[in-house]
C-alpha positions as CSV (number, residue, x, y, z in Angstrom):
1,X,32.3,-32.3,24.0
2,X,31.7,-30.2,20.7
3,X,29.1,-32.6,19.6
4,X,27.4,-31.4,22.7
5,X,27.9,-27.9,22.5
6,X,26.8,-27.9,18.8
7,X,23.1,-30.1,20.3
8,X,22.9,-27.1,23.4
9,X,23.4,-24.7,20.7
10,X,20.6,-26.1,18.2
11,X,18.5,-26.4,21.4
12,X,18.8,-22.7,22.1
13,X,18.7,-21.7,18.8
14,X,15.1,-23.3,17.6
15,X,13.7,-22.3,21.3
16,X,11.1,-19.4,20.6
17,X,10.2,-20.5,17.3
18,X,6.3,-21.7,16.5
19,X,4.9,-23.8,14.1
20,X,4.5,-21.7,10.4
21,X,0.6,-22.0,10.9
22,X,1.3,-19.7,14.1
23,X,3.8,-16.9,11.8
24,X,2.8,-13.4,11.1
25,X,3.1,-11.8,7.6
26,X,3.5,-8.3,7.7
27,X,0.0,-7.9,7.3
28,X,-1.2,-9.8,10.0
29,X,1.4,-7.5,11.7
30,X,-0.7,-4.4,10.4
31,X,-4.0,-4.8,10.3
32,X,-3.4,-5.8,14.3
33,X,-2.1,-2.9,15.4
34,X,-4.7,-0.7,13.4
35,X,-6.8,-2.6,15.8
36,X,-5.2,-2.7,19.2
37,X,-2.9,0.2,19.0
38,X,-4.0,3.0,21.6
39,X,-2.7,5.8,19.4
40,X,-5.1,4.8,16.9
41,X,-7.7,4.4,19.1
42,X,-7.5,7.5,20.1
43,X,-7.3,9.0,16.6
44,X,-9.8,7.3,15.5
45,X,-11.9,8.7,18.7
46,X,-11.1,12.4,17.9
47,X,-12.5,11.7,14.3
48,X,-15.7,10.8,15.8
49,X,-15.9,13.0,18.2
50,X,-15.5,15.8,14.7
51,X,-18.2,13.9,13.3
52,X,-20.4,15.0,15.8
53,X,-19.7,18.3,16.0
54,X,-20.1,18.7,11.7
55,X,-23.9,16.7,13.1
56,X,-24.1,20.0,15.8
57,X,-23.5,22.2,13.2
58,X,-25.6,20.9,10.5
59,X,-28.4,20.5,13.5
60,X,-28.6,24.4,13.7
61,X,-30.9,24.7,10.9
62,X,-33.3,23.3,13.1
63,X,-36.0,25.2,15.1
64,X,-35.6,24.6,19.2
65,X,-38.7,23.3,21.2
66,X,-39.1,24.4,25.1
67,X,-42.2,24.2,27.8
68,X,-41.9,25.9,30.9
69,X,-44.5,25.7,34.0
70,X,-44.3,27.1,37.1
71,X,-46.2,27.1,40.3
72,X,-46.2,29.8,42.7
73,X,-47.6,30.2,46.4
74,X,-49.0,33.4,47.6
75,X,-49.8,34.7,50.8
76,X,-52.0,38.2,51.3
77,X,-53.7,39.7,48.3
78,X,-53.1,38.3,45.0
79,X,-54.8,39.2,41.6
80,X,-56.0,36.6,39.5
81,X,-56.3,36.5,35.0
82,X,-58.6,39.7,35.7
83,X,-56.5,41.4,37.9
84,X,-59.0,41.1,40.6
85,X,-57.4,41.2,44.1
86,X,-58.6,38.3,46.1
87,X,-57.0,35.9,49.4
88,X,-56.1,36.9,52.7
89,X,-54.4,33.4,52.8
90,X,-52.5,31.1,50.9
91,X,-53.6,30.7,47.3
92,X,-51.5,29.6,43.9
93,X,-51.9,29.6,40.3
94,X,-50.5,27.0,37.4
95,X,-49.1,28.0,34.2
96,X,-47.5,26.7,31.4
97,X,-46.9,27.0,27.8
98,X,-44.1,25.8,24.7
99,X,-41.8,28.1,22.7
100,X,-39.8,27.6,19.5
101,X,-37.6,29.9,17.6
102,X,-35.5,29.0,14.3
103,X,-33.1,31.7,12.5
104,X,-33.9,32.7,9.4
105,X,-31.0,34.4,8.8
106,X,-27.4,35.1,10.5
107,X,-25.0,36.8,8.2
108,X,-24.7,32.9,6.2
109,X,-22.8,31.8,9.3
110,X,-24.8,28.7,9.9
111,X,-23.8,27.5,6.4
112,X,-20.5,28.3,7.0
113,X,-20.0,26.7,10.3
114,X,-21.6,23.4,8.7
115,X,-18.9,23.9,5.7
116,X,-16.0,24.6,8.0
117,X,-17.0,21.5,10.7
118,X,-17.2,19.4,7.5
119,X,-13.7,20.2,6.6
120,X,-12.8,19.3,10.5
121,X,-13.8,16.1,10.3
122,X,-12.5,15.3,6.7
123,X,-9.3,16.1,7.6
124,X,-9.5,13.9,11.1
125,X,-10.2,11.1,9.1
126,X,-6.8,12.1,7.1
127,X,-5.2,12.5,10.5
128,X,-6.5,8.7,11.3
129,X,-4.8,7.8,8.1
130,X,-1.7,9.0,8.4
131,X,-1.1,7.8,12.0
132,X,-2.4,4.1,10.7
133,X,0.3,5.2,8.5
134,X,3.1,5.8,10.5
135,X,2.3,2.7,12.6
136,X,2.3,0.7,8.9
137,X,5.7,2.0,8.6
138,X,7.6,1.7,12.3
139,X,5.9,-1.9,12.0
140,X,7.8,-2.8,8.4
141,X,11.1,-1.5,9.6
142,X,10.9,-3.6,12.5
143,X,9.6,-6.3,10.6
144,X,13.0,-6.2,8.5
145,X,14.8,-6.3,11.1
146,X,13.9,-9.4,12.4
147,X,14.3,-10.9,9.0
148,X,17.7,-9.5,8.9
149,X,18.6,-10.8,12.2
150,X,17.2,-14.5,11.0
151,X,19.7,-14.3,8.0
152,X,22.6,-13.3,10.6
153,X,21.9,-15.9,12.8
154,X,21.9,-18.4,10.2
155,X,25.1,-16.8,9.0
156,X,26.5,-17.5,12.0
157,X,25.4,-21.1,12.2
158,X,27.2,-21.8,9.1
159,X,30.3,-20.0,11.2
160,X,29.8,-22.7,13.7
161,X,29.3,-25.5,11.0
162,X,32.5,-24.7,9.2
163,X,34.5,-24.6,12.5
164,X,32.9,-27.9,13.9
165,X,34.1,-29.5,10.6
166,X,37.7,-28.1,10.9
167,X,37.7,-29.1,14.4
168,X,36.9,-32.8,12.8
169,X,39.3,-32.5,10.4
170,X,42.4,-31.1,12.7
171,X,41.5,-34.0,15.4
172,X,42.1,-36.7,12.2
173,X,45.4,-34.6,11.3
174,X,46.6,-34.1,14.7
175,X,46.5,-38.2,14.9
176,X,48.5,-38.9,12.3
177,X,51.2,-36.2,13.0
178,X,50.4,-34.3,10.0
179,X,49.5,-30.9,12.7
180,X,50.7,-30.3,16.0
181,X,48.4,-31.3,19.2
182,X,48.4,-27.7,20.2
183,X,46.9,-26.6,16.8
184,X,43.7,-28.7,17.6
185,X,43.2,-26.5,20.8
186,X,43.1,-23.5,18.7
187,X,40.8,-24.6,16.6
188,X,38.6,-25.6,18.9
189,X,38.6,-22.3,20.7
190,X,37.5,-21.0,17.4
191,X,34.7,-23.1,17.8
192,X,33.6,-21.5,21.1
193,X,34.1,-18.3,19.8
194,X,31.7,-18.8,16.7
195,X,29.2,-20.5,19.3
196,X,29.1,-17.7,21.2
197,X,28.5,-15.1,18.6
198,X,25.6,-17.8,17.6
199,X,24.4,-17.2,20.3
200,X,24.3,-13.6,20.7
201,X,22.9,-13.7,17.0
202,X,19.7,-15.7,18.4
203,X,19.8,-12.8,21.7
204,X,19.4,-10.6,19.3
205,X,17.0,-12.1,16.9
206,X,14.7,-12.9,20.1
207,X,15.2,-8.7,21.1
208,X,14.3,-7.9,17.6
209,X,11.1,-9.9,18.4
210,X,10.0,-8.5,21.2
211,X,10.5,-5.1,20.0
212,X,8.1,-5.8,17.4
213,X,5.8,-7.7,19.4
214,X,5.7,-4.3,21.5
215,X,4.9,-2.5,18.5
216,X,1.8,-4.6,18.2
217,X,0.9,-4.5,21.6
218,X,0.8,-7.6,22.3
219,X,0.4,-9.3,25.6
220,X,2.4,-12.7,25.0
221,X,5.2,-12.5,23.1
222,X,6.4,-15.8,23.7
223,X,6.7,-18.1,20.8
224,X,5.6,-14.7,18.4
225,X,7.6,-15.3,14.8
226,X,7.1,-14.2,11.3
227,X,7.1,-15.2,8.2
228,X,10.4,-15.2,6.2
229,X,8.8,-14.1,2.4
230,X,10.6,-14.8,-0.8
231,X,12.5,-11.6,-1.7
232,X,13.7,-10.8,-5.6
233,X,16.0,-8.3,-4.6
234,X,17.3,-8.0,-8.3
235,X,13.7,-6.2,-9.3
236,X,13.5,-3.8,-6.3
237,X,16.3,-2.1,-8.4
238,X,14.1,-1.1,-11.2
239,X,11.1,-0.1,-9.1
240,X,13.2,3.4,-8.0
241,X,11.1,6.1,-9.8
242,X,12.9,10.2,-9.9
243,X,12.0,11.7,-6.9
244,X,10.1,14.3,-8.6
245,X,7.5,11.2,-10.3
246,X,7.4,10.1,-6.7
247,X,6.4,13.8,-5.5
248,X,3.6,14.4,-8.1
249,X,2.0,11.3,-6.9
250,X,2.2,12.0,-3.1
251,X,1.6,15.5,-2.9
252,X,-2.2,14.8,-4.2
253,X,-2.3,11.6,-2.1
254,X,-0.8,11.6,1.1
255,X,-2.8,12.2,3.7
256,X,-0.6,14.6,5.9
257,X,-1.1,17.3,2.2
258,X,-5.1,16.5,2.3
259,X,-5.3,17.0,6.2
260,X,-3.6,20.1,5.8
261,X,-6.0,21.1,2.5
262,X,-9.0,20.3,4.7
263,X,-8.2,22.5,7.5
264,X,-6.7,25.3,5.2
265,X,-10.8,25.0,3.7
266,X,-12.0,25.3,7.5
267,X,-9.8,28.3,8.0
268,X,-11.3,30.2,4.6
269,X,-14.9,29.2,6.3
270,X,-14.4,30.2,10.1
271,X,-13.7,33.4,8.1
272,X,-16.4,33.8,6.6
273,X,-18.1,33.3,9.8
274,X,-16.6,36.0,11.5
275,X,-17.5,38.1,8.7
276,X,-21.1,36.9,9.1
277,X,-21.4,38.8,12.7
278,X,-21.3,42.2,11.1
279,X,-24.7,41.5,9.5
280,X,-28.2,41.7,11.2
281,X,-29.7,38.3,12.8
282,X,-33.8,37.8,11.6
283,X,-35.4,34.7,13.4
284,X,-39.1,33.7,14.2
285,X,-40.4,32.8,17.4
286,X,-43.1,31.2,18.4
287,X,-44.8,30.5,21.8
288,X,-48.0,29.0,23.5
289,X,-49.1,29.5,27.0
290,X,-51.8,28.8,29.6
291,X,-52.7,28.9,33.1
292,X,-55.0,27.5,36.1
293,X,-55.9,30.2,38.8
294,X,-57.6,27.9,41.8
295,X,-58.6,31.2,43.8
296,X,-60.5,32.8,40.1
297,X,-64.6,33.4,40.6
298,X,-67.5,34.5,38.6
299,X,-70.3,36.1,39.9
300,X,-73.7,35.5,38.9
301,X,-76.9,38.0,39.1
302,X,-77.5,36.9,42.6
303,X,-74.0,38.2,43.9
304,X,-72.8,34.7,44.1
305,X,-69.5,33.7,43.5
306,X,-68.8,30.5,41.9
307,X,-65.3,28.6,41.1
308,X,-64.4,28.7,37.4
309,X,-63.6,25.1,36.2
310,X,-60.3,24.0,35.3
311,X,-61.4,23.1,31.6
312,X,-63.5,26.7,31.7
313,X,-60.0,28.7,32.6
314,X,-57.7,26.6,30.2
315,X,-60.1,27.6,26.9
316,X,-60.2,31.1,28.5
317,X,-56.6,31.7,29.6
318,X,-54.1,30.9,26.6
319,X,-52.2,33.0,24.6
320,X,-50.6,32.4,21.6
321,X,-48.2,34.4,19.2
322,X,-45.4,34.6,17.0
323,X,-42.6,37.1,17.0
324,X,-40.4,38.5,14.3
325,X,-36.7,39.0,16.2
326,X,-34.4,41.8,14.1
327,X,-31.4,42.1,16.0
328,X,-28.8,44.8,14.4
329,X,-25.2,45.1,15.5
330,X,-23.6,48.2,16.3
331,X,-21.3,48.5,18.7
332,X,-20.0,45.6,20.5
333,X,-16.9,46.5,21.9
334,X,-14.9,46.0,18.4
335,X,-15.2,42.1,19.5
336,X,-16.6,41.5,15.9
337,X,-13.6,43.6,14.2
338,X,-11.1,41.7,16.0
339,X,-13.0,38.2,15.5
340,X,-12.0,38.9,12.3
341,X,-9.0,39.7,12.2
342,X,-7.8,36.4,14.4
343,X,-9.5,34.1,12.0
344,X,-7.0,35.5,8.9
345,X,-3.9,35.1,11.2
346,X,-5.5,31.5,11.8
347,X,-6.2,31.7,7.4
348,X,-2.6,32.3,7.1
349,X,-1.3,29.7,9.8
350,X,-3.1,27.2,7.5
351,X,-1.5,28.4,4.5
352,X,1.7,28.5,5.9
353,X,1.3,24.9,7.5
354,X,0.0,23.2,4.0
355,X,3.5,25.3,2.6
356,X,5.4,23.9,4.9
357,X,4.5,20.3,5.0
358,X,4.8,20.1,1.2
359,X,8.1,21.4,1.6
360,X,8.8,18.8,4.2
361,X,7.3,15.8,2.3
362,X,9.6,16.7,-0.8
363,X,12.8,17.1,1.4
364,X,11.6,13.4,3.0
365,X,10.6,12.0,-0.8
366,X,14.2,13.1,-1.9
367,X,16.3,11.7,1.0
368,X,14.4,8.6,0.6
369,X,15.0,8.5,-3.3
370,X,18.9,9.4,-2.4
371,X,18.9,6.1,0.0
372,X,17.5,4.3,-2.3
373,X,20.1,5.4,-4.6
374,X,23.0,4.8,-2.3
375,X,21.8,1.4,-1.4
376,X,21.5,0.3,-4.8
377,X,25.3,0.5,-5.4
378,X,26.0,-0.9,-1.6
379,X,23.8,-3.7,-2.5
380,X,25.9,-4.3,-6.1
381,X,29.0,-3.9,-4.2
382,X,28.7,-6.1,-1.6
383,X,27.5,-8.7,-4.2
384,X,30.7,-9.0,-5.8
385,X,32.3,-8.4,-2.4
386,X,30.4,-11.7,-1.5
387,X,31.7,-13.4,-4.5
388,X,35.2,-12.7,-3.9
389,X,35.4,-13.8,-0.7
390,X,33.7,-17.2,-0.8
391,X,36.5,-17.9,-3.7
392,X,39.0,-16.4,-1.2
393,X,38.0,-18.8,1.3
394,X,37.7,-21.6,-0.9
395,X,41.5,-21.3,-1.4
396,X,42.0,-20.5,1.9
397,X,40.2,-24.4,2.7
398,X,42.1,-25.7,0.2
399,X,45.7,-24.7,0.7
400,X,45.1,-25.4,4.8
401,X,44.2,-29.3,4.2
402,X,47.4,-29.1,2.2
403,X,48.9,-27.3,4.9
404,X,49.8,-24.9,2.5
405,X,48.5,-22.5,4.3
406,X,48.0,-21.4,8.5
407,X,45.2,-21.8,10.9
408,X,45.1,-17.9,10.9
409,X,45.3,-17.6,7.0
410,X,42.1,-20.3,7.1
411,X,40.4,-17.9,10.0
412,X,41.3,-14.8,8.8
413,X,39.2,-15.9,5.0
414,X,36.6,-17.5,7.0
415,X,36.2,-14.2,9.4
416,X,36.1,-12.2,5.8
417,X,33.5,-14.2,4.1
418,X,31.0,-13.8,6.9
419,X,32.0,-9.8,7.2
420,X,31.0,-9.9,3.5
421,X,27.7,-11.4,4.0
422,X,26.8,-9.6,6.8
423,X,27.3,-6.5,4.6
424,X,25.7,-7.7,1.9
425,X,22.6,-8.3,4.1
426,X,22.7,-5.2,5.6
427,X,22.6,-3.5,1.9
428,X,20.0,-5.6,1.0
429,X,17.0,-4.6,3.6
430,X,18.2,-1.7,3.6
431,X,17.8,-1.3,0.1
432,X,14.3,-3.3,0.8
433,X,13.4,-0.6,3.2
434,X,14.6,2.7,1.2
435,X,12.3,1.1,-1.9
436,X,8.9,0.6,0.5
437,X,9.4,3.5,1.7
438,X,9.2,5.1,-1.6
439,X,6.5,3.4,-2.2
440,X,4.6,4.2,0.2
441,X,4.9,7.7,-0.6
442,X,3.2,6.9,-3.8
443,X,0.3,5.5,-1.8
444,X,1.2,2.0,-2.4
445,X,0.6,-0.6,0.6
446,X,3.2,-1.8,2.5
447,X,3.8,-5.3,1.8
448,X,6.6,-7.9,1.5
């Protein structure tokens, strides 16, 4: 009956898995969700759409271009290009013409628009970063998880393994009359326990999954895996660097300190261009215009009238110019003044937001370097922890064939050794975890 429990068990336990041509590395794990995510989509779509406004701005410079026409329909007396009054009835006219204008100057705040949009998009881009980022790093500590729960679980096989071969053992025993029947039936129901915890270990590998499978958005999770890398946890010790090394290197590269720098740079711009109101505008204008009057006559010496010709009026009837615009502020309802005055408050915001979030990166850089520190010695302890047990349940083995020693004495050091593992795992990723998170403060990638 065991035998078949232990075959259910295996049957459960490998269902889920795929092939290793069909396991995800971490970064496979990434680089998907940089592409799928929506968050990132949508980042990325607010850094375009910042692009195109720094394009707006820059397209300022430009001169505009406009043609008008218009047609109107009269009734009565009307007067034509000479102001002569003719009709009595329905009569029109046709004119058209093309305008451009381009500033010449505006208090620099064209230049300074263009500067400050520039800065806008630069730090969207740093924005995109750092939410690819934070993705990069909700995905890691996922994918750790999973790797822990896959060490539990086979922890907990090996649970299963050692109570199946007790179970072996106590059956031979029990029939030569070196245990009691009843002993048998408690080792047995030691047996079921471990099965069960395998398989809540193999639940909660296959939630683990899914939550990282959600991370990624993606649609089928069903036979999702990963790959299990080769981990030298011994080196991740010396990889720790002071928390102040760690600091220098991420307070020039991180991209929440450069978004911040960008904007801070926008701010000291969109200044400027307030400032730039208080100064005259000068632009150029130019414009071209003509017009058809159907109901226009000439008379000759006879007293006749005769139609003027459509190509006669067009060389007769345009006008053509080009106008210097000065326009001088000085008074304006104090909107300029207090223009002003809002873009420092916004100057200061800025400063105080690129203050702050260096504060908060070196508060984050120092917990993580204190974690790292702490996990270190968890990870050292639980080593020899380890150690000591598996020697304390080898005795425990040994004196219990000799029945030296009692089923509970055996359970209790078996119970122990797999406590000690499953702290020892524990310290380990999170060791793993406090040391990639460190680096990536320093701008390294996050791989395994």
């Amino acid at each position: 009956m065991n035998k078949l429990l232990l075959a259910i068990l295996a049957v459960c336990l490998s269902s889920g898995t795929v092939s290793a041509q069909q396991k995800w590395s971490l970064e496979d794990c990434i680089n998907y969700a940089w592409k799928n995510n929506i968050t990132i989509k949508s980042t990325a779509l607010n850094a375009e759409s910042q692009q195109i406004n720094y394009e707006k701005s820059k397209n300022q410079r430009l001169p505009d271009l406009s043609a008008y026409a218009s047609t109107p329909l009269n009734y009565g007396l009307a007067a034509n290009e000479k102001g002569v009054k003719t009709g009595g009835a329905f009569s029109t006219s046709v004119s058209a013409g093309i305008s451009s204008s381009v500033t010449l100057f505006s208090g620099f705040q064209i230049k300074n628009t263009i500067a400050a949009q520039s800065f806008n998009w630069q730090a969207s881009l740093e924005d995109l970063k750092k939410a690819k980022e934070s993705l990069a790093v909700n995905i890691a500590s996922a994918y750790l998880q999973v790797l822990y729960n896959k060490e539990l679980q086979q922890i907990a096989i090996e649970q299963v393994s050692l109570s199946q071969s007790l179970v072996d053992r106590s059956v031979t025993m029990a029939t030569y009359g070196k245990i009691p029947e009843g002993q048998v039936y408690e080792v047995k129901a030691q047996l079921s326990k471990d099965q069960l915890s395998a398989v809540e270990s193999q639940s909660t590998l296959s939630l683990s999954l899914l939550d990282l499978s959600q991370l990624l958005d993606l649609k089928d999770w069903s036979g999702f895996d990963i790959v299990t890398p080769a981990i030298d946890v011994p080196n991740l010790n010396n990889s720790i660097q002071p928390a102040e090394d760690v600091y220098n290197i991420a307070v020039s590269t991180k991209s929440t300190i450069k978004a911040s720098e960008y904007r801070l740079k926008s701010s000291e711009k969109n200044l400027e261009v307030s400032k730039g109101a208080v100064y005259p505008k000068l632009s150029l204008r130019a414009l071209y215009g003509n017009g058809y009057y159907p109901s226009s006559r000439t008379i000759d010496s006879l007293r006749i009238q005769h139609k003027i010709p459509f190509g006669t009026q067009l060389q007769n009837n345009y006008s053509a110019g080009m106008t210097l615009d000065l326009s001088i502020p000085i008074f304006n309802r104090f909107d300029t003044k207090n223009n002003i005055r809002l873009s420092k408050i916004d100057l200061e915001n800025a400063k105080l937001d690129l203050e702050n979030n260096k504060k908060t990166l070196y508060k984050e850089i120092q917990q993580a370097w204190f974690n790292a520190s702490k996990a270190t010695i968890q990870y050292t302890s639980s080593a020899d922890v380890v150690v000591n047990s598996e020697e304390a349940f080898r005795f425990a083995e040994e004196k219990y064939n000799n029945g030296k020693a009692t089923l509970y004495e055996y359970n209790q050091a078996k119970i122990n050794l797999a406590s000690a593992k499953s702290s020892q795992l524990q310290a380990k990723y999170n060791l793993l975890f406090c040391i990639k998170i460190l680096d990536f403060y320093k701008g390294e990638p996050l791989m395994l």
